[in-house]
C-alpha positions in Angstrom: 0.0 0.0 0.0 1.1 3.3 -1.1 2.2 5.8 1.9 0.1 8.1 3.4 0.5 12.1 2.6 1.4 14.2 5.0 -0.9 17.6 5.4 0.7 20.4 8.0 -1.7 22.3 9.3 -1.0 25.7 10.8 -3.8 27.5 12.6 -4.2 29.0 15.7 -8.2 28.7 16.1 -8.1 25.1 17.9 -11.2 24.3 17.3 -10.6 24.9 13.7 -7.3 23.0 13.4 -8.6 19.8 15.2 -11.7 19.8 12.9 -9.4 20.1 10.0 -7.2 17.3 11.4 -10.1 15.0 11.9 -11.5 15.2 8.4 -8.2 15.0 6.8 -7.5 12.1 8.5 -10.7 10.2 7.4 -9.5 11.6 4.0 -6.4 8.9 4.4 -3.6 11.8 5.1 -1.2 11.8 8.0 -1.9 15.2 9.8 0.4 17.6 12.1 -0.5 20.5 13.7 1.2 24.0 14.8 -0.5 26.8 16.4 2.6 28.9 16.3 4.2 30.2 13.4 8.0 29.0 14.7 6.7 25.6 15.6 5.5 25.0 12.0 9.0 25.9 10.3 10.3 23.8 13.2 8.2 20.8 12.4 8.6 21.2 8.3 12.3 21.7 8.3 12.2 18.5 11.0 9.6 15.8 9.2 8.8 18.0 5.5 4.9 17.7 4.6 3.5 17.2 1.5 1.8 20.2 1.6 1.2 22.4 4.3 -2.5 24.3 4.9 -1.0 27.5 6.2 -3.2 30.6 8.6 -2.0 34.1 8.0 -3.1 35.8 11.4 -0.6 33.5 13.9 0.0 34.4 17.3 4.0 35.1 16.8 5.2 35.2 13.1 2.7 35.9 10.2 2.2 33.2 7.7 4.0 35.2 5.3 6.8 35.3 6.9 6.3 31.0 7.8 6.1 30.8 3.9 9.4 33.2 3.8 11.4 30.6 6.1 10.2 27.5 4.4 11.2 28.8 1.3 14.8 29.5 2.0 15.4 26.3 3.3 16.6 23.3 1.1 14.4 20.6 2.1 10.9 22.6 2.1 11.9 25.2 -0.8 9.2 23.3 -3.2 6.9 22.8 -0.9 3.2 23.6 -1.8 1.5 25.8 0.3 -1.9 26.8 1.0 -3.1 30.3 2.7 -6.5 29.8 5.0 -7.5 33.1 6.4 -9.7 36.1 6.7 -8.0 38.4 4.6 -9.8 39.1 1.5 -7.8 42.3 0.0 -6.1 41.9 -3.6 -2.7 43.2 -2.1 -2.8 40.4 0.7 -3.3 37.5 -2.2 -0.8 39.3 -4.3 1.8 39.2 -1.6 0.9 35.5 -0.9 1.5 34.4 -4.6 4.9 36.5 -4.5 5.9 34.3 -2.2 4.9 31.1 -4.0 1.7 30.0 -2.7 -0.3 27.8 -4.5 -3.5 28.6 -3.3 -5.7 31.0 -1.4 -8.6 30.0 0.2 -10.6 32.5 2.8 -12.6 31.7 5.7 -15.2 31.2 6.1 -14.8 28.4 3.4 -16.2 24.8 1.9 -14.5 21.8 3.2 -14.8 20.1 0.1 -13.6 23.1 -1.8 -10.7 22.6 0.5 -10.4 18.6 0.0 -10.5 18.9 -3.8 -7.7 21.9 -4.3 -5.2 19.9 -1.4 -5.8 17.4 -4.0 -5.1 19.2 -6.9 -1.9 20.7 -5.6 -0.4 17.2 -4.4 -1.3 16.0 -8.3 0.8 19.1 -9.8 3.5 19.0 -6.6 3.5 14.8 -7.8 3.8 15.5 -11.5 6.8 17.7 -10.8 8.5 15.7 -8.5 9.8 13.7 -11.9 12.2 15.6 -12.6 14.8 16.8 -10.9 14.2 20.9 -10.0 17.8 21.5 -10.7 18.5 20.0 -14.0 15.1 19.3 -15.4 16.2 15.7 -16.1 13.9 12.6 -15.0 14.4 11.0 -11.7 12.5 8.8 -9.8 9.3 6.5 -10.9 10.4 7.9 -14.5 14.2 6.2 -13.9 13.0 3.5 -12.4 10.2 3.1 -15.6 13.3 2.8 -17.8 15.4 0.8 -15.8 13.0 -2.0 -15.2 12.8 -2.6 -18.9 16.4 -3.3 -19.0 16.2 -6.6 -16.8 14.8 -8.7 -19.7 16.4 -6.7 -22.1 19.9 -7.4 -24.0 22.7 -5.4 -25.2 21.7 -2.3 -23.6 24.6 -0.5 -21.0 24.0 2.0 -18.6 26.8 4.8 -17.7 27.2 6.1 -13.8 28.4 9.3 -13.5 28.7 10.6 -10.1 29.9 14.4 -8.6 32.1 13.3 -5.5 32.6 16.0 -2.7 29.6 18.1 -3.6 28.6 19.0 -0.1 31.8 19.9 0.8 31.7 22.4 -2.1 28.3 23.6 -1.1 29.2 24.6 2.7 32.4 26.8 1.2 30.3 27.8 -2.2 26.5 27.7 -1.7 23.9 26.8 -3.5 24.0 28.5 -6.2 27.3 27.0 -7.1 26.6 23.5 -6.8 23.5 23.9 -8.3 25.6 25.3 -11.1 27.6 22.0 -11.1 24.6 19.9 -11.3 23.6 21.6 -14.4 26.8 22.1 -16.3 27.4 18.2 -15.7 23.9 17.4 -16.9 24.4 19.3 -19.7 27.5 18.1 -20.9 26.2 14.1 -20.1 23.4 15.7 -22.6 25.8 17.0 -25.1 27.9 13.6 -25.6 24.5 12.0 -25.9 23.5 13.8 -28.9 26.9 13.7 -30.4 27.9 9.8 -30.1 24.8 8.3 -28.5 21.4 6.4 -29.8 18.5 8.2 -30.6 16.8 6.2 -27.5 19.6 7.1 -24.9 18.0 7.9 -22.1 19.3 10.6 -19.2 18.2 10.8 -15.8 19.5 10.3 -11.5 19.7 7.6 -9.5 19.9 10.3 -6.8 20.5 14.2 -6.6 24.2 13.9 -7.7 24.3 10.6 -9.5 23.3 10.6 -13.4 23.1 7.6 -15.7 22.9 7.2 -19.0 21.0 4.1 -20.5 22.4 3.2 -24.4 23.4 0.6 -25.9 26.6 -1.7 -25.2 27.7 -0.8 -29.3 27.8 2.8 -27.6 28.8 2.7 -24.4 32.6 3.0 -24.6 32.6 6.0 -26.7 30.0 7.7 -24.7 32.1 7.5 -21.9 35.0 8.3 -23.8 33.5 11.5 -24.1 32.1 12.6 -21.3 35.5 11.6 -19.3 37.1 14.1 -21.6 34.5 17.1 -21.4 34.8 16.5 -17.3 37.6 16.4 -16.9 38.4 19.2 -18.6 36.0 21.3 -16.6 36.1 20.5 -12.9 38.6 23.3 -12.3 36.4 25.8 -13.5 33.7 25.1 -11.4 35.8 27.3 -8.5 36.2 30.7 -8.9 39.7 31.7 -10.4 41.7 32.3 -7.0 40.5 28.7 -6.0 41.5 26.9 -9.1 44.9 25.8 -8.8 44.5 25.4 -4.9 44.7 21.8 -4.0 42.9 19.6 -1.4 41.3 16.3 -0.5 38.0 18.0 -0.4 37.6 18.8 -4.2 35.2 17.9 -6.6 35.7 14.8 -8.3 33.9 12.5 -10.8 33.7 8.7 -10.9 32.0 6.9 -14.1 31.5 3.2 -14.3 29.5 1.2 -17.2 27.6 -1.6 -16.5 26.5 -3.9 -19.4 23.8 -6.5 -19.9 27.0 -9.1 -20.7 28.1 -9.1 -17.2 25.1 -11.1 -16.0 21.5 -10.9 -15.7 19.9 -9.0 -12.8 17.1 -9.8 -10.8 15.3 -6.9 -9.9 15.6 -3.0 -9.6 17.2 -2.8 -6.7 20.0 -5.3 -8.2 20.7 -3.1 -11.4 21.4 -0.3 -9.4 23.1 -1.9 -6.6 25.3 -2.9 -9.2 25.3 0.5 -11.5 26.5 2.1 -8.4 29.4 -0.3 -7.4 30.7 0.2 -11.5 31.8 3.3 -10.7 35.8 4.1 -10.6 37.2 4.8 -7.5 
């Protein structure tokens, strides 16, 4: 059985917020509560919702400024985010859709209203979850889609590429700059695809910083080749120009491994990757 959603529900009108936490849980969603603001970025940062139903008027911190928090944190950035309140005026709606709400609903309101567009977010949030935010490439159900047809399959390969030391990089770079990384690696994975690859190569993580590549074994070593070479050639200039020639243990590095259908069948999904992940060069 598929696991339950998770609803966070922040509002400070008890009476409203257990009423809300009993019909939701009929519904077949997990529910947590906050009544105060800090609690709720507390709880989300702690044990991330699905979605979180979110009060402006909160007896410490505003839900705007709940929204702000969850929004520049990593783990709840995406998060989808419903406003519940009172306030009716344009400015307060545009202010909440600034911030990246995906809904507005204002008390006092329909309960199934409110069923049906929870709903509707966690579809779109669902939908978008297939790809990875940061390079736009598939990940998840979508890898694992094309990986299981590979266990009956012959003569197909698959190519692990993985970006070694990234969190490191991120604590004395930020964000933005490994985000960078991630792209300009998916990119160039893209790039050697279209130049040497199959039309049916398929691109996508195993996990944030590990890509594959699915061809064919008639492809494989050349496709590697190639993106070796275009990494290689660019992992320096990933730091800025001061940093480049400074060496240390921590830096970015890339491993590749290729794993083929030749080198023995493979049971199940968990096996192929088990094994796509230990092909990797140290």
């Amino acid at each position: 059985m598929a696991d339950k959603q998770t609803i966070l529900i922040v509002e400070d009108d008890l009476d409203l917020a257990e009423m809300l936490n009993a019909y939701f849980r009929v519904q077949g969603y997990e529910v947590l509560t906050a009544a105060w603001g800090e609690d709720a970025v507390r709880t989300a940062h702690e044990d991330a919702p699905d979605i979180v139903i979110l009060d402006i008027r909160l007896p410490d911190i505003d839900g705007y400024e709940v929204c702000r928090q969850l929004r520049s944190h990593r783990r709840t950035e995406n998060l989808p985010i419903i406003f519940l309140t009172e306030r009716r005026d344009r400015t307060d709606k545009l202010q909440g859709l600034e911030l990246g709400v995906v809904d507005y609903i204002t008390k006092p309101f329909d309960i199934q209203e409110l069923r049906l567009r929870v709903r509707n977010a966690l579809k779109r949030a669902n939908l978008e979850t297939l790809v990875n935010p940061i390079t736009g490439l598939p990940e998840g159900a979508l890898v694992d889609e094309r990986l299981l047809q590979l266990l009956p399959a012959a003569g197909w390969a698959l190519l692990v590429v993985s970006v070694r030391g990234l969190d490191n990089f991120r604590e004395t770079y930020g964000f933005v700059a490994s985000d960078d990384v991630l792209r300009a690696v998916s990119l160039m994975m893209n790039n050697a695809v279209r130049e040497v690859g199959g039309r049916s190569d398929f691109v996508g993580h195993l996990s944030a910083e590990d890509f594959i590549v699915v061809t064919s074994e008639s492809h494989a070593k050349e496709l590697r080749e190639r993106i070796q070479s275009r990494l290689s050639q660019s992992v320096e200039y990933f730091y800025p120009l001061k940093d480049r020639a400074t060496p240390g243990a921590n830096r970015l590095s890339m491993s590749l491994g290729v794993l083929t259908a030749s080198q023995g069948a493979l049971e199940n999904l968990d096996a192929l990757k088990t094994a796509a992940l230990r092909s990797r060069s140290t």
